[in-house]
C-alpha positions in Angstrom: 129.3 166.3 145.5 128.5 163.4 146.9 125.5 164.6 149.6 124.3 166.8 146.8 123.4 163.6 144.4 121.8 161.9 147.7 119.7 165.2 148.3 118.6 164.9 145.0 117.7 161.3 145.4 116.0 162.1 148.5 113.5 164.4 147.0 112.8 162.6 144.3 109.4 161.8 143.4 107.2 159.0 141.9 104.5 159.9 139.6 101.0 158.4 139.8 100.6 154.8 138.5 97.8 154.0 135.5 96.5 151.9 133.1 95.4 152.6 129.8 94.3 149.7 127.2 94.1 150.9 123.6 93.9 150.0 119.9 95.0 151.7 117.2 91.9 151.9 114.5 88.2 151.4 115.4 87.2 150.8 112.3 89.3 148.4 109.4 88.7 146.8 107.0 88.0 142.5 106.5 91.6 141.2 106.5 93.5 143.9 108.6 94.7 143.4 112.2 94.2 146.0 114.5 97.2 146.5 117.6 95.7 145.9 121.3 97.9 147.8 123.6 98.4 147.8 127.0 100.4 150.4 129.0 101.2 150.5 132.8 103.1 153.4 134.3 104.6 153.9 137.3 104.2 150.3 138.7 106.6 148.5 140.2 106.3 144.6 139.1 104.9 143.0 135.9 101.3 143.6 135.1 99.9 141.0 135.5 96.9 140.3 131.9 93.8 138.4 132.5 93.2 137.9 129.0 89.4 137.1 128.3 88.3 134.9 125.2 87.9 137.1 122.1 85.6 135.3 120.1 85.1 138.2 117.1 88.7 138.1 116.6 91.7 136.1 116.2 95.1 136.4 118.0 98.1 136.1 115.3 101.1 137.5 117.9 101.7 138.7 120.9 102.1 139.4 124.1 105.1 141.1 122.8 106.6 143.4 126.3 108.7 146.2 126.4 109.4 149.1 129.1 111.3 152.5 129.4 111.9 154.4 132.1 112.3 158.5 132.7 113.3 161.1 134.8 112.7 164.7 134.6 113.1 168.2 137.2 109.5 170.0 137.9 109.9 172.8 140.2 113.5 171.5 141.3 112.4 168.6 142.2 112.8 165.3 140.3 110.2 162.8 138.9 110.8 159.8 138.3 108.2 157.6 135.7 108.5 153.8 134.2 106.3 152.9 131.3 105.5 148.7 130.8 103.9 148.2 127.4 102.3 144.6 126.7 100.9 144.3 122.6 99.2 141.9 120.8 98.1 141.9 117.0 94.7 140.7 116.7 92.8 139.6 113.1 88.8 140.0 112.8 87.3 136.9 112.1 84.1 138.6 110.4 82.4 141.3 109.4 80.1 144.2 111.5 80.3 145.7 114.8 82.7 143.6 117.0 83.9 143.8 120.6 87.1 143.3 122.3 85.4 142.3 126.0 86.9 144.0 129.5 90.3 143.1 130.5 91.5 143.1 133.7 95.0 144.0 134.7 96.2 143.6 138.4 99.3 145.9 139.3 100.5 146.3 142.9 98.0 144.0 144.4 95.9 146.2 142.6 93.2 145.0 140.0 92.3 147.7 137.1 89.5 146.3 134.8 89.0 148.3 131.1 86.0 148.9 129.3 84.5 147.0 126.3 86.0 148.6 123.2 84.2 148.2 120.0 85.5 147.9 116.2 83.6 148.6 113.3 85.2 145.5 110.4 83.5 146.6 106.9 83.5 143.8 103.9 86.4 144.9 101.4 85.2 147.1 98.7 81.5 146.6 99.3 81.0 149.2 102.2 80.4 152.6 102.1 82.2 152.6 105.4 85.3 151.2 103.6 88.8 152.8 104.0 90.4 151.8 101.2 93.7 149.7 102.5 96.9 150.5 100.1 97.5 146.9 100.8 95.3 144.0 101.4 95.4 139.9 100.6 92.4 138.0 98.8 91.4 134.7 98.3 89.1 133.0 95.8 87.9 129.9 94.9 87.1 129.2 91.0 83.8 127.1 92.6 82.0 127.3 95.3 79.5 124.6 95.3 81.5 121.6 94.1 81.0 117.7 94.3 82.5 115.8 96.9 86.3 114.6 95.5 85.7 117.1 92.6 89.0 119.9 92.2 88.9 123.3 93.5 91.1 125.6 92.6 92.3 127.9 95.5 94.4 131.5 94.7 96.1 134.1 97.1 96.7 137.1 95.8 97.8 140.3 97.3 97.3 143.7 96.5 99.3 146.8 97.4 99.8 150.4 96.5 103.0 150.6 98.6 106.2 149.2 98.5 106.5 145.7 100.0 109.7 144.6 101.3 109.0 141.6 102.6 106.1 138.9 102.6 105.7 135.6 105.0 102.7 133.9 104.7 101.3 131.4 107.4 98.8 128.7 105.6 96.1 127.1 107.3 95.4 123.4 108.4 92.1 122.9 105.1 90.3 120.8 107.7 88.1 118.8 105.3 90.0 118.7 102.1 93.1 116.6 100.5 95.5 119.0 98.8 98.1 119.7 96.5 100.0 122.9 95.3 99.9 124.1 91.3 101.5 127.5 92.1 104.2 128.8 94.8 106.4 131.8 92.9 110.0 132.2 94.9 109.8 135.8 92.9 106.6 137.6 93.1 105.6 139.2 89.6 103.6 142.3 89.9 100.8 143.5 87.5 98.7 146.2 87.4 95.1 145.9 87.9 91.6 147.6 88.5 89.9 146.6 92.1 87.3 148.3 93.6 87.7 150.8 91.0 91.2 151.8 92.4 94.3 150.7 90.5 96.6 148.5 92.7 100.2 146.1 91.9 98.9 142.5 92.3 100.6 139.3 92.4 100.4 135.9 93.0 100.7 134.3 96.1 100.1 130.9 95.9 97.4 128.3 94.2 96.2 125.2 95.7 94.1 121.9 94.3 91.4 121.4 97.0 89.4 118.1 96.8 86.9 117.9 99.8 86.6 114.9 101.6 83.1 115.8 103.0 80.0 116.8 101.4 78.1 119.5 103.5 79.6 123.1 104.5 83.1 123.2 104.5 85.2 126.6 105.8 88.6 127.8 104.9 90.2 129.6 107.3 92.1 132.7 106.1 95.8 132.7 105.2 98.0 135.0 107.3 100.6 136.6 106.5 103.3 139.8 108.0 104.6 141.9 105.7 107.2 144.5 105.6 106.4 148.3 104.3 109.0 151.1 103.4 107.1 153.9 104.0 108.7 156.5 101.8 107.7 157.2 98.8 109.3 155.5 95.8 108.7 155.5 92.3 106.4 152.5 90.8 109.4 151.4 88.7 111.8 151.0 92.2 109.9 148.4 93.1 111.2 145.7 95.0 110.1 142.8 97.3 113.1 142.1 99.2 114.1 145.4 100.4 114.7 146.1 104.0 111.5 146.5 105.7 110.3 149.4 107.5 107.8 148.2 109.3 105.6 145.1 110.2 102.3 144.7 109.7 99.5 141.9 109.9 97.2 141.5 107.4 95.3 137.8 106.5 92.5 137.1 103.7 88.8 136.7 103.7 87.0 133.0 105.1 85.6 131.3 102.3 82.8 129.0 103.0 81.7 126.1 100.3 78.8 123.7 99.9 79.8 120.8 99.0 77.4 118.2 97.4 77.5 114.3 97.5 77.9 112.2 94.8 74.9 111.3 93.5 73.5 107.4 93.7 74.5 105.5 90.1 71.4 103.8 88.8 73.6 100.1 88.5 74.4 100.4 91.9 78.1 100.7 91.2 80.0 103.7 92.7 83.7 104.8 93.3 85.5 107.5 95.0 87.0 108.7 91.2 86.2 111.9 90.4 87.2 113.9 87.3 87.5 113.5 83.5 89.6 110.1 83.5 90.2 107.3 80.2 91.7 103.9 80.6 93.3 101.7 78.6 95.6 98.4 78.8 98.2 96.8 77.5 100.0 93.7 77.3 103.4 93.0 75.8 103.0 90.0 73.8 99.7 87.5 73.4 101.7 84.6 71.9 103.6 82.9 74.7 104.8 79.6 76.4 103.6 77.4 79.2 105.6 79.6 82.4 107.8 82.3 80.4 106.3 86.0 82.1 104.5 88.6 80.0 104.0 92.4 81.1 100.4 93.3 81.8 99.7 97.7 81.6 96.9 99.3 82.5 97.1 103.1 82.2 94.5 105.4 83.8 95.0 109.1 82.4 92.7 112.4 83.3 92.2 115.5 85.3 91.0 115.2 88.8 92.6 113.5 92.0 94.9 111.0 90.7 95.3 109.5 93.9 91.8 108.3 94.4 92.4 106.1 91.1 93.0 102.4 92.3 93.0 99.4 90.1 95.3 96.7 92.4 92.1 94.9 93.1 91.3 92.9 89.2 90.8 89.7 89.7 92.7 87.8 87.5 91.9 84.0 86.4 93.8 80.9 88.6 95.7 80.2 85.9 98.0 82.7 85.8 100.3 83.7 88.3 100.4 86.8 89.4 102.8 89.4 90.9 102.4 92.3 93.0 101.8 95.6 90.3 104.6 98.4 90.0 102.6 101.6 90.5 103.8 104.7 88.7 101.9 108.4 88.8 103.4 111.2 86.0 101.6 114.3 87.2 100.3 117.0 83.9 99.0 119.6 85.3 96.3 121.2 82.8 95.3 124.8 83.1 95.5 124.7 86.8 93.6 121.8 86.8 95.8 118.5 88.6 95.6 115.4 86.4 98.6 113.3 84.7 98.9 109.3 84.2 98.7 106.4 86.4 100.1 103.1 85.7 99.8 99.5 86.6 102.1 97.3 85.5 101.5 93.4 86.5 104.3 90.9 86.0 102.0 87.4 85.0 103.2 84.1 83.9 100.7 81.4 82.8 100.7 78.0 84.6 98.8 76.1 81.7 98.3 76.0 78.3 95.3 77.2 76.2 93.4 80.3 75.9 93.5 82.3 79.1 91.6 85.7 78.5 92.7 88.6 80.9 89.8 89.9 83.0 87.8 93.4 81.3 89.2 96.5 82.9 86.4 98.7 84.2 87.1 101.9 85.4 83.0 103.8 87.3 83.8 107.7 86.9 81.5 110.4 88.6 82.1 113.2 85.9 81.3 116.9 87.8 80.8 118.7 84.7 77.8 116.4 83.8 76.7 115.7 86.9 76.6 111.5 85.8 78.1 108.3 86.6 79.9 106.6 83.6 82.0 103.2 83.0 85.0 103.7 80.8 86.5 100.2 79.5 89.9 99.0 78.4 90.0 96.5 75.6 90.2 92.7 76.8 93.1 90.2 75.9 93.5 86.9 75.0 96.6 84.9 75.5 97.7 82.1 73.3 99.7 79.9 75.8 101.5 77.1 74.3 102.7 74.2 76.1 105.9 73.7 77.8 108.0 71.5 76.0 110.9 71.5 78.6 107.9 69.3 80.9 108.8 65.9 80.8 105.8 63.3 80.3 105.5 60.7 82.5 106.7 57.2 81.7 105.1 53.7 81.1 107.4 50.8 82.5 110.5 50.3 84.5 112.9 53.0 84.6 117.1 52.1 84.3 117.5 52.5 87.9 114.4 49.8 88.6 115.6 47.3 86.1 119.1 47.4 87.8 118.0 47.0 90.9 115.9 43.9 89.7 119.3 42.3 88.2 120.3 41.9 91.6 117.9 39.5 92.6 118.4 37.0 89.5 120.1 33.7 91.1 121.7 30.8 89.0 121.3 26.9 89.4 124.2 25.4 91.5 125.7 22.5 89.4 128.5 21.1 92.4 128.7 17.4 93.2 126.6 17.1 96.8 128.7 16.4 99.7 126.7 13.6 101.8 126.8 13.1 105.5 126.6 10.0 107.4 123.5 9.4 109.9 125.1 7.7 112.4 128.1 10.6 113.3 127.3 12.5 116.1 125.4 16.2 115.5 127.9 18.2 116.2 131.9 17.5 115.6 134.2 20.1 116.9 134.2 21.5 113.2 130.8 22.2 113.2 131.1 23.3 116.7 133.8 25.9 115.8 131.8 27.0 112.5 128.7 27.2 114.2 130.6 29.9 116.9 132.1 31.6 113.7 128.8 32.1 112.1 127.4 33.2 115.0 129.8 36.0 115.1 129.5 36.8 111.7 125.7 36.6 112.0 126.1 38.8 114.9 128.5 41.5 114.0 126.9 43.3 111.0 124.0 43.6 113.2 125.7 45.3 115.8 127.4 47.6 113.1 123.9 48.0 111.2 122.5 48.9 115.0 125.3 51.2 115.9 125.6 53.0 112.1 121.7 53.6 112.6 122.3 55.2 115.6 125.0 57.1 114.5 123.1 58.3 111.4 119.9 58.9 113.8 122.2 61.6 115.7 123.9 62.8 112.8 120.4 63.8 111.3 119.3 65.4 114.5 122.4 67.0 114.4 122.0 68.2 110.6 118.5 69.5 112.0 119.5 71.0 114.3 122.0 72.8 112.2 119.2 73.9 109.8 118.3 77.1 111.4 121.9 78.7 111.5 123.3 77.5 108.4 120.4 79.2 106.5 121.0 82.0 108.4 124.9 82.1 107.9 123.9 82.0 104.1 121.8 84.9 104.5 124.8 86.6 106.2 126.8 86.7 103.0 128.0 90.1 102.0 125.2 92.0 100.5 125.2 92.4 96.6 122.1 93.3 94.2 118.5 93.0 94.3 118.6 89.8 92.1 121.6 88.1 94.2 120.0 89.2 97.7 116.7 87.5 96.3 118.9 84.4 95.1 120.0 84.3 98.7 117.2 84.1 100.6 115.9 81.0 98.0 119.2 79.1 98.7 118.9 79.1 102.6 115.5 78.6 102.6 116.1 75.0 100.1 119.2 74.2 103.1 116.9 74.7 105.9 114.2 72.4 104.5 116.7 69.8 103.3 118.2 69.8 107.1 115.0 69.7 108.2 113.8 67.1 105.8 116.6 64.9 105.2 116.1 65.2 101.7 118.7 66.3 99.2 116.9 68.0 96.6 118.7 71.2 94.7 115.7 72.9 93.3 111.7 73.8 94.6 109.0 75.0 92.9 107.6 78.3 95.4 104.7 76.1 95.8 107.0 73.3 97.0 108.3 75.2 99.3 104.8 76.7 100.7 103.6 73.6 100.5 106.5 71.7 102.7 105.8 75.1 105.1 102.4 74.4 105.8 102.5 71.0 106.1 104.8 71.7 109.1 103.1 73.5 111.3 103.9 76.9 109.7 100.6 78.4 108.8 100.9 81.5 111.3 103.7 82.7 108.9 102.8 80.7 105.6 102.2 84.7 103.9 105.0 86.1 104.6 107.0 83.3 103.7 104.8 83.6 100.5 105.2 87.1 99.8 108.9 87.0 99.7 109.1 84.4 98.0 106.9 85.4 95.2 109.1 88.8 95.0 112.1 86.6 94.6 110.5 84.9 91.5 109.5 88.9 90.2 112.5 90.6 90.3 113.9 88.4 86.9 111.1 90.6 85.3 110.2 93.4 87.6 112.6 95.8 89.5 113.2 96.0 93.2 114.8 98.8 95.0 117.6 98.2 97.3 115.9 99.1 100.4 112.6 96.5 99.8 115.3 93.5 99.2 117.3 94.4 102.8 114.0 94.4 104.2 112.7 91.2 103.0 116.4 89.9 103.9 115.7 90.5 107.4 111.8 89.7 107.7 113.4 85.9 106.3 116.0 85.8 109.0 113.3 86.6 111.8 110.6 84.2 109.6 113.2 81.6 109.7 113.6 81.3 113.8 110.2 81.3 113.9 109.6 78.7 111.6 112.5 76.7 113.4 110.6 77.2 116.5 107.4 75.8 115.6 108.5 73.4 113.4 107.2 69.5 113.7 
């Protein structure tokens, strides 16, 4: 048995080895892929694919590789083939007679060059050449000459005559536009509809807000997308979209090209980057206040368009307030596919004086689309009624408590004794003298040496306590870790120690513009904003809330701020 299966394997026989590079449709429709397929036979290795550039066309997959192999008897003698098949799914990237270019293939040192193959693409529904897909994907645009920053709304939509099982769609980059998504179904909901004057299921896709960012020609590049088709027949009402597939195929939507126009030139010069139908208005929480108690300042921008082009952080409001960094809050609305909502600015403000202090006009330069013209909307203008502190203490005329005590210890009273007299004619100095005058020369002497020697002591001891400034602020900032309010509360209590180590001084409470001002004065001026900007956020959060996360950050920007300024410090 065993020299009959070598006899056999003796005359067996290789069959010829080719090439052959096909696809399967010449002519398709925009929007369907066609299959490239190349098959070796008979080779031994790989083929090796010089694939050339195919500009009419776009590859979406591939190479994807498999291989068989066979063996049959001709004539009693066996024949022996091998089949390698390389594929790749290719999407036309316009309409008209388009060429896949020469390929070459090199097999068994071998090179095997194809011949230009040509595909007729027609334009969906408008061809007499048009073969009617029972499934295809569309996209349209509700404008297609819009302003620049004006809304565009972009819809998928696919429409079949078969039954889909599955659908995954691959979006493209929208080079040239800011976006944001109104519509994205997890179920699709098929109706029926007339296109082409054929009746097909349609559904929804997706829908997308475009806002270009350029004026000029802007191109969106088709959405691709592989779907799954069951190819039996089912009834209209078995429908499904989740099914298991039968088979894959490619398919992507149309390119859509838009002009986009620029804004136009305002006549008063002023222009923005808002664009849409927008309204502003303000609001403040009280106009009757005191001398340094905070009030809550609103301004509320509400519209359609991009919402996110609308800033107002930049009013300048008058010196005499102080002013905290705005809480920003966006509540999106979206309005018959159009993307709008409300966006609010809220300012925390406390006045420094008392008085009238009017709050600066809020003007808000629109570039409306509809009627192709600039307008200003306005917000009504406040007026605050700031009366005085009465917790300020006015400055007094005279001596203070303190000054007249001290004074007290100056008054001296008249000496009434008897006089003691000396005679002229004793020596200068008797032994008494002698031994007092040693005495008072030690006396003299000593508190001056303990007065020399304290000073010293207390010279050290303050280097000492500055030098001690740096980590004892920093051990206070190592406390455990509590709210918002106490991690703010923190960070003003070790920045008072370090000062008063630094300074000597033994003062409980600063003003923010103490502090700043003790900062600057001491060679901190690199760093004066941040210190600054932390601070300030300390004084806010009594009337503005902080997350979490900002005050841990701010905790350790201080620490770091700290060594710095202990480092540079005069």
């Amino acid at each position: 048995m065993r020299n009959v299966i070598l006899i056999i394997l003796a005359t067996c026989l290789w069959a010829e080895g080719s090439v052959n590079v096909t696809v399967d449709h010449r002519i398709i429709d925009e929007g369907d892929s066609i299959t490239l397929t190349i098959i070796a036979k008979n080779v031994s290795g790989e083929p090796d694919v010089g694939l050339p550039e195919i500009p009419d066309f776009r590859i979406v997959s591939g190479p994807n590789q498999s291989s068989s192999t066979n063996m049959q008897f001709i004539n009693g003698k066996m024949t022996k083939s091998s089949t390698m098949t390389l594929t790749w799914s290719l999407i036309p990237t316009k309409t008209g007679q388009l060429q896949i270019p020469a390929i070459s293939i090199k097999l068994d040192k071998q090179i095997f060059k194809s011949a230009p193959i040509s595909i007729t693409v027609n334009k969906r529904g408008n061809s007499k050449g048009s073969i009617r897909s029972k499934y295809f994907l569309e996209a349209e645009v509700d404008n297609k000459t819009p302003f620049r920053g004006e809304q565009v709304t972009l819809t998928y939509t696919i429409y079949t005559q078969v039954d889909i099982t599955s659908f995954n769609e691959e979006l493209p980059k929208y080079k040239g536009f800011w976006t944001e998504e109104i519509f994205s179904p997890k179920n699709l909901s098929l109706r029926k509809v007339q296109k082409n004057g054929v009746q097909f299921h349609a559904a929804t896709i997706k829908k997308l807000a475009l806002f270009p960012t350029n004026s000029g020609k802007i191109q969106i590049d088709p959405m691709t997308a592989v779907i799954g088709i069951q190819e039996k027949k089912q009834r209209w009402n078995d429908f499904s979209l989740f099914g298991p597939p039968s088979k894959k195929f490619t398919i992507s939507t149309n390119t859509l090209n838009l002009i986009v126009k620029p804004l136009p030139s305002n006549s008063d010069g002023e222009i923005s980057a808002v664009v849409g139908n927008w309204n502003v208005r303000s609001n403040i929480n009280s106009t009757v206040v005191k001398q340094d108690e905070a009030v809550t300042f609103k301004v509320i921008v509400s519209g359609t368009g991009n919402i996110h082009a609308v800033d107002m952080t930049d009013i300048a409001f008058p010196n005499e307030l102080e002013v905290f960094e705005p809480r920003i809050q966006v509540i999106n609305n979206l309005l018959k596919d159009k993307i709008g909502g409300d966006k609010q600015f809220e300012w925390v403000i406390i006045p420094r004086f008392s008085g009238e202090i009017y709050l600066p006009k809020i003007e808000l330069t629109i570039f409306n689309p509809k009627t192709g013209k600039w307008v200003t909307q306005s917000a009504t203008q406040h007026r605050l009624n700031v009366a005085p502190n009465e917790k300020i203490s006015a400055s007094t005329i005279g001596l203070s408590k303190e000054e007249v005590t001290l004074m007290g210890k100056d008054i001296r009273f008249l000496n009434e004794s008897k006089p003691k007299w000396r005679d002229r004619n004793r020596g200068l100095f008797s032994s008494t003298a002698f031994t007092l005058f040693l005495l008072s020369g030690v006396v003299f002497v000593f508190p001056n040496a303990l007065s020399f020697t304290k000073g010293r002591y207390n010279r050290s001891s303050g280097m000492r306590q500055v030098r001690r400034a740096l980590k004892s602020a920093l051990d206070i900032l190592d406390s455990p870790d509590k709210s918002p309010e106490d991690i703010y509360r923190r960070i003003y209590k070790a920045v008072v120690y370090f000062i008063n180590h630094k300074t000597g001084a033994r003062v409980v409470k600063y003003s923010n513009s103490e502090l700043l001002h003790i900062f600057k004065t001491n060679n901190i001026d690199t760093i004066y904003p941040k210190f600054e900007k932390i601070l300030n956020r300390g004084e806010a959060v009594r009337f503005a809330s902080v997350s979490s996360q900002d005050a841990q950050t701010d905790l350790k920007e201080m620490k770091q701020l700290l060594k710095d300024a202990d480092r540079v410090w005069k």
